[in-house]
Backbone bond lengths (Angstrom), bond angles and torsions (degrees), N, CA, C in turn:
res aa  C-N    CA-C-N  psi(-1)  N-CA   C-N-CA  omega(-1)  CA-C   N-CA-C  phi
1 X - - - 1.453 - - 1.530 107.95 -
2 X 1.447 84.29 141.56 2.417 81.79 -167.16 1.909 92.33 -100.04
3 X 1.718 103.94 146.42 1.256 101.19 172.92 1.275 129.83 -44.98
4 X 1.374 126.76 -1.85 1.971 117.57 -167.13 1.808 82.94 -93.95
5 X 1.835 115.32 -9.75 1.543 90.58 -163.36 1.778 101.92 -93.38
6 X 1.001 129.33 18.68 1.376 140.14 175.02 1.634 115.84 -113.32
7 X 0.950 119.88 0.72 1.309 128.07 -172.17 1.743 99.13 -106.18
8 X 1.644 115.00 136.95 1.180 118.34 -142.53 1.841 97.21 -65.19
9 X 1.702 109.28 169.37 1.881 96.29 162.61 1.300 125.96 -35.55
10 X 1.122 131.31 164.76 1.773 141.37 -173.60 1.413 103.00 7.83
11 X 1.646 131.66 36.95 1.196 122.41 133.86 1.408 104.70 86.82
12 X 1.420 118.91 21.16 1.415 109.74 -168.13 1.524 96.26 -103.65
13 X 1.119 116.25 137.21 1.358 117.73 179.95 1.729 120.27 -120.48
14 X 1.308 106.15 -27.25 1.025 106.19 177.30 1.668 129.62 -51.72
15 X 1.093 110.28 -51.55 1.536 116.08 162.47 1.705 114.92 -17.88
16 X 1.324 108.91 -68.22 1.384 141.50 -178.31 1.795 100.88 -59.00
17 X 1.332 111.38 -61.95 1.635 114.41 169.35 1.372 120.66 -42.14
18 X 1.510 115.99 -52.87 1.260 131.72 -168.03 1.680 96.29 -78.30
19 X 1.261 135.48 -25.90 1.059 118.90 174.27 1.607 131.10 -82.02
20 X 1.434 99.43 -16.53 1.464 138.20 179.54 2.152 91.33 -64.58
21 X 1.312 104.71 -47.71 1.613 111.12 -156.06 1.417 96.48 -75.40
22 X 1.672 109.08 -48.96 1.690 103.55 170.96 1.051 125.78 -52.96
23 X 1.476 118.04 -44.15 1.626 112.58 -174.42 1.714 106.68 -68.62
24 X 1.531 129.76 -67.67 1.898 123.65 158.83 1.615 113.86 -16.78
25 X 1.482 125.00 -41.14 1.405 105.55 -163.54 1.770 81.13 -102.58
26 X 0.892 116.06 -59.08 1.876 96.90 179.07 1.363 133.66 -23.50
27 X 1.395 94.88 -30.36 1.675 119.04 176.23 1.509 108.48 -84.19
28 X 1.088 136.35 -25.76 1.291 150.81 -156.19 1.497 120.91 75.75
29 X 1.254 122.40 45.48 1.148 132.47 -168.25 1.889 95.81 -79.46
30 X 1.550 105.72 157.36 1.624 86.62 -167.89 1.770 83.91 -148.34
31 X 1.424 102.12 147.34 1.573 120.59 -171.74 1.384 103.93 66.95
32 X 1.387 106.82 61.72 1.629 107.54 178.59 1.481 98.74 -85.82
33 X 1.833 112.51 135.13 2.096 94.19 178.04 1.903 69.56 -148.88
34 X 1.662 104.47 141.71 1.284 120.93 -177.92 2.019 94.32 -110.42
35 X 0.964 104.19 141.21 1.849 105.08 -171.09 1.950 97.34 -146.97
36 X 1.847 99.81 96.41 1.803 116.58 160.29 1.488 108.45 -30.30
37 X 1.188 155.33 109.86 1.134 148.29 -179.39 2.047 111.54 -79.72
38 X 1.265 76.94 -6.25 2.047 74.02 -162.48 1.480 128.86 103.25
39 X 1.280 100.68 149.14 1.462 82.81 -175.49 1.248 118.54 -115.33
40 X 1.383 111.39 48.15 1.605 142.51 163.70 1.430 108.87 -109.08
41 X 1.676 127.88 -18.69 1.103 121.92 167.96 1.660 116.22 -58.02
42 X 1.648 129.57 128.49 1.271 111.11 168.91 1.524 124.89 -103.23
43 X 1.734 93.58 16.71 1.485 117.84 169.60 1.220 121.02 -71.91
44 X 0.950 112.63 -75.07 1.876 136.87 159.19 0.914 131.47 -152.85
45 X 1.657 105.08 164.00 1.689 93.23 177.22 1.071 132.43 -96.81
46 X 1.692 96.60 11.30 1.694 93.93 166.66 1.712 91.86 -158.25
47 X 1.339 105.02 175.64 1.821 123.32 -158.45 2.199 96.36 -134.08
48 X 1.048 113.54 104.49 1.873 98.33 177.27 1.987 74.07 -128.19
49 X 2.164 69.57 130.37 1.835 96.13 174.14 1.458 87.62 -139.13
50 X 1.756 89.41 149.04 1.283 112.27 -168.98 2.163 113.04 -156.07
51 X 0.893 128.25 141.45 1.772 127.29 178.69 1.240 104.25 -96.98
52 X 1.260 127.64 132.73 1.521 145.84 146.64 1.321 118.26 -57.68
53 X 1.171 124.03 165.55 1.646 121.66 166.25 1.527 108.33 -76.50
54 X 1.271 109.87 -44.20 1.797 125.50 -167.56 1.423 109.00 -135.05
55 X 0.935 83.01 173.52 1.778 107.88 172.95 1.938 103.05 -64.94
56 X 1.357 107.77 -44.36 1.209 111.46 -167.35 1.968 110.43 -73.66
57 X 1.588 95.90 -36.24 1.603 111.50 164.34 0.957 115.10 -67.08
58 X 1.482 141.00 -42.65 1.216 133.18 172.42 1.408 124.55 -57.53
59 X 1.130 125.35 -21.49 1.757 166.55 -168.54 1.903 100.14 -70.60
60 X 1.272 66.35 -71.86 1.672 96.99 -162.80 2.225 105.52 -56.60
61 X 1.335 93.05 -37.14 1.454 98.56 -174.39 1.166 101.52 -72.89
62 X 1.095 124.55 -59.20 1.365 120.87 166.51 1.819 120.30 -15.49
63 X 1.134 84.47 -70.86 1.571 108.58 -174.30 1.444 92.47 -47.37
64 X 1.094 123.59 -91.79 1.473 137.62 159.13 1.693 99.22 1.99
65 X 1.077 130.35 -78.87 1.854 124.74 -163.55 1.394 105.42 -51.35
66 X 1.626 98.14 -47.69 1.757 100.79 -170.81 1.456 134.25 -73.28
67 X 2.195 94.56 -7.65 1.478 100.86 171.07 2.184 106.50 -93.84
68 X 1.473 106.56 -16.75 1.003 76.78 165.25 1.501 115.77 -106.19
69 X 0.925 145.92 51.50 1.187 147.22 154.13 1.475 119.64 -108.63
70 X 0.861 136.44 -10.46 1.882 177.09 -55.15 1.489 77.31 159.77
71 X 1.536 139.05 -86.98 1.080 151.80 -165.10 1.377 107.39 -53.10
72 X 1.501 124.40 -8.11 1.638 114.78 177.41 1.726 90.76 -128.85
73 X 0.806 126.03 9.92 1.674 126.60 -174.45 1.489 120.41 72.33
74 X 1.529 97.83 23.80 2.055 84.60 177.58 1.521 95.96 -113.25
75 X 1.111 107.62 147.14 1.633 122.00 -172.27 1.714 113.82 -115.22
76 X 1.338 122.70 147.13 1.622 102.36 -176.97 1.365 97.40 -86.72
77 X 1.991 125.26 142.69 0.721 145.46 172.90 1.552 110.04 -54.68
78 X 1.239 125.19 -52.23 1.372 140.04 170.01 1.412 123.92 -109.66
79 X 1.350 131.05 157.71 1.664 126.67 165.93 1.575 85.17 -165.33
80 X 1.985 85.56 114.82 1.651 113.29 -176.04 1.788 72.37 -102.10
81 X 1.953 92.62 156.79 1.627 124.90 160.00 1.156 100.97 74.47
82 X 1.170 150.20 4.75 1.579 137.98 -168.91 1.645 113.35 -76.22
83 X 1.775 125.36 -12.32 1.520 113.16 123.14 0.779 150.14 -35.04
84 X 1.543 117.60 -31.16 1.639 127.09 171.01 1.097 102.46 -120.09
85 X 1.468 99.39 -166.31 1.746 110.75 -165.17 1.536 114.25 -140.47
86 X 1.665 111.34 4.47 1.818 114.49 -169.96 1.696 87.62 -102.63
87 X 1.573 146.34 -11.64 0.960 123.55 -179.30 1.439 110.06 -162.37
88 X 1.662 132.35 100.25 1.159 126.95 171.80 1.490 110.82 -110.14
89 X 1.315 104.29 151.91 1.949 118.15 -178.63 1.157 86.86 -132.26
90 X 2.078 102.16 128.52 1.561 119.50 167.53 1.365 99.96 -113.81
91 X 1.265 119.91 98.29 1.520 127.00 -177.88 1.574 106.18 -88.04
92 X 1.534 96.53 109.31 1.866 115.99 -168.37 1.828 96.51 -83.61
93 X 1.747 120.74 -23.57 0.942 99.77 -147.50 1.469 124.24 159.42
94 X 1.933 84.17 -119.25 1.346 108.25 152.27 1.429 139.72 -91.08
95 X 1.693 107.85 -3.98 1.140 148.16 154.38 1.202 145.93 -80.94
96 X 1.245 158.27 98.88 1.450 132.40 177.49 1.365 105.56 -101.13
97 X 1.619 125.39 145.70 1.262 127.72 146.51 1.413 134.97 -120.35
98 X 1.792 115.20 112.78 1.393 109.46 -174.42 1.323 106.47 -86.23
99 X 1.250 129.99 131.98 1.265 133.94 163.38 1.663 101.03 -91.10
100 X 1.353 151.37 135.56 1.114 169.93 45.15 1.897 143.22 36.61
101 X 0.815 154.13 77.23 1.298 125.44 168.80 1.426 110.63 -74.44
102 X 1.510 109.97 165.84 1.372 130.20 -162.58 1.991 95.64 -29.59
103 X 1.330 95.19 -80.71 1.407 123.82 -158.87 1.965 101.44 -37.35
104 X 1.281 101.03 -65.54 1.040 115.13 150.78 1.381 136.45 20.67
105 X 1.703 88.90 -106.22 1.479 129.23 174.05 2.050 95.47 -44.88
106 X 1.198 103.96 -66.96 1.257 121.23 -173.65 1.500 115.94 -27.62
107 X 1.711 103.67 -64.08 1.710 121.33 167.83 1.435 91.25 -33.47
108 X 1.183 108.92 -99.64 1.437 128.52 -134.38 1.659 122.34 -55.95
109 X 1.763 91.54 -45.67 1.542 113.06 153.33 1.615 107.07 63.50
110 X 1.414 114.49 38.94 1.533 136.14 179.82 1.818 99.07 -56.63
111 X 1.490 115.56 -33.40 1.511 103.49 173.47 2.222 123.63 -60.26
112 X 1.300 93.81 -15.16 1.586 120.02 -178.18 1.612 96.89 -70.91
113 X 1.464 136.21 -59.47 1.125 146.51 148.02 1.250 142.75 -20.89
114 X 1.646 105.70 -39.36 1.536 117.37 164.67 1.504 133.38 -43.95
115 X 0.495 151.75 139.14 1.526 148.44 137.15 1.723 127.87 -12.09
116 X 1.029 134.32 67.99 1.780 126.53 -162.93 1.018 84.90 -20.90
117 X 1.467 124.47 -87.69 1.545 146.43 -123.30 1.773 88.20 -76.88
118 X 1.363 147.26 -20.95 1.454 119.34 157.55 1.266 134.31 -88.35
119 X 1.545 124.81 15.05 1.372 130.86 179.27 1.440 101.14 -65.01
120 X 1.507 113.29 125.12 1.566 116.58 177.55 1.206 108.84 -100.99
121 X 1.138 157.53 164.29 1.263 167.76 23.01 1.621 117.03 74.36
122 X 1.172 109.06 84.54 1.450 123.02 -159.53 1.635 101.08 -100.10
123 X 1.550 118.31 -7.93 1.745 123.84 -176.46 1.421 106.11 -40.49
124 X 1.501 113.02 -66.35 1.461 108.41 -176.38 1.268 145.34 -67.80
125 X 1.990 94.75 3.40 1.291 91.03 171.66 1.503 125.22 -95.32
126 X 1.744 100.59 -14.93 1.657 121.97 169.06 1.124 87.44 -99.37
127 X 0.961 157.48 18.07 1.882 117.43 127.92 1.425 111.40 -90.21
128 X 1.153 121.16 -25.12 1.600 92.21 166.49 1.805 129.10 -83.86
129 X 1.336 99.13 -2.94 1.720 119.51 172.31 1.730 85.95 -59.44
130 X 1.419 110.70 -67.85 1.972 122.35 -159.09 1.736 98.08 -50.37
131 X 1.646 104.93 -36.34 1.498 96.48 -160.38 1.635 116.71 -86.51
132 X 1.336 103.59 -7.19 1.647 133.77 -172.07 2.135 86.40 -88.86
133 X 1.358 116.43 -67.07 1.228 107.30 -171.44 1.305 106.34 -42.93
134 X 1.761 119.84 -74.81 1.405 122.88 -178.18 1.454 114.64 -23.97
135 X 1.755 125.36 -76.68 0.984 116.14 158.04 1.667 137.81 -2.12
136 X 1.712 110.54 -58.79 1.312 98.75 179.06 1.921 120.33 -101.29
137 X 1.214 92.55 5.32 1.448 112.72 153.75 1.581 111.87 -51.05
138 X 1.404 107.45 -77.98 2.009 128.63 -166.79 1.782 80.26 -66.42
139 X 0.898 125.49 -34.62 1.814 111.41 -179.71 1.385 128.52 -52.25
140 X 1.958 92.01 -30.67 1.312 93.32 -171.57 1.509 112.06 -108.09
């Protein structure tokens, strides 16, 4: 099976990305940056990196993406590092997500690598994460 046949119908990924960003910052995932790879990449079409607090946070987010995605039926094709705890990749696909801890992230520095011109703009999806919390705050 060739990579374009794992990548969601008509290639839209964002949906799937943007849901990827809510669940990391819901978690408290911190230095979340989502980066378009191109569509010459035959990796994916997009890269979301992000740092944990710990080994055990980094763990946990993980866990966290794959239960809600579990909830719509897409599963990650791969999950690199899940022996350790300074660097896991849940490869959805059409997606990648590195989770990181501090130290980590720092080494390797995969945001240096990106593409300038595909860093997206992830604001509106943590402000409506902040405005969704508040919300069930005054609810309760």
């Amino acid at each position: 099976m060739d990579n374009k046949a794992l990548k969601n119908p008509g290639g839209d990924f964002l949906p799937f990305a943007e849901t990827a960003v809510r669940t990391l910052y819901s978690k408290k995932a911190s230095n979340i940056r989502m980066y378009r790879l191109g569509e010459d990449s035959v990796i994916a079409d997009c890269y979301i990196i992000c740092t944990g607090r710990s080994g055990t946070h980094v763990r946990s987010l993980a866990d966290a993406l794959e239960e809600e995605f579990e909830k719509i039926g897409r599963h990650p094709l791969r999950t690199e590092g899940k022996s350790g705890s300074s660097w896991l990749l849940c490869d959805y696909g059409d997606f990648i997500v590195h989770i990181f801890d501090r130290e980590s992230r720092e080494f390797y520095d995969l945001d240096r690598l990106m593409p300038t011109d595909g860093a997206i703009d992830i604001k509106y999806i943590t402000d409506k994460v902040k405005e969704e919390i508040s919300a069930e705050k005054v609810e309760k």
